[in-house]
Phi, psi and omega in degrees: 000116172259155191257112176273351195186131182205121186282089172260140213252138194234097168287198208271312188191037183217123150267189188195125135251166177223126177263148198233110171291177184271009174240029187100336168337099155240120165232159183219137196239106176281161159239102179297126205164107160197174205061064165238176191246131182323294179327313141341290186262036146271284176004291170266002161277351136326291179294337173285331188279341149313320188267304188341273173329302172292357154332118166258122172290304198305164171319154171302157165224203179312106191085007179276308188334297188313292217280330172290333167285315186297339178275294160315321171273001171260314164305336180292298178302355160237031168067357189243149211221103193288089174269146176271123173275154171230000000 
C-alpha cells in the first residue's frame, strides 16, 4: 500500500487514525486516547500495526519475551499504554 494520506479522528475518548492508500486502501487503527497530540496517536497507531503483524498464535519463544520490553517501552515514550482485551 502505498500511503498517500493520514487522517486523524478525535472523540470523547477514543481517536482514530486512518491511513489512506493510492488505491482506496484504508486502514484504521480505534484507540483508547485523548488530549493527545496527533503525531503523537499516528506513532502509536504505527506501532500497534507492528505488534499486530509480528502476532504469533504459537507459544512465545526465545526472544519474544525481549521484543515485548521493547514494545512496551516504545509505548512509554509516546504516552499510550497497550492493555490486553479479553
Amino acid at each position: 500500500m502505498q500511503l498517500i494520506e493520514t487522517n486523524v479522528h478525535s472523540g470523547e475518548v477514543t481517536m482514530t487514525v486512518e491511513f489512506v492508500g493510492e488505491g482506496g486502501e484504508k486502514v484504521s487503527v480505534c484507540m483508547v486516547a485523548h488530549d493527545v497530540p496527533e503525531d503523537a496517536a499516528v506513532t502509536r497507531a504505527k506501532e500497534i500495526m507492528v505488534q499486530l503483524t509480528a502476532f504469533d498464535s504459537d507459544p512465545p519463544q526465545q526472544g519474544d519475551i525481549e521484543d515485548e520490553t521493547v514494545n512496551e517501552e516504545a509505548a512509554e515514550n509516546t504516552g499510550f499504554m497497550s492493555e490486553p482485551r479479553s
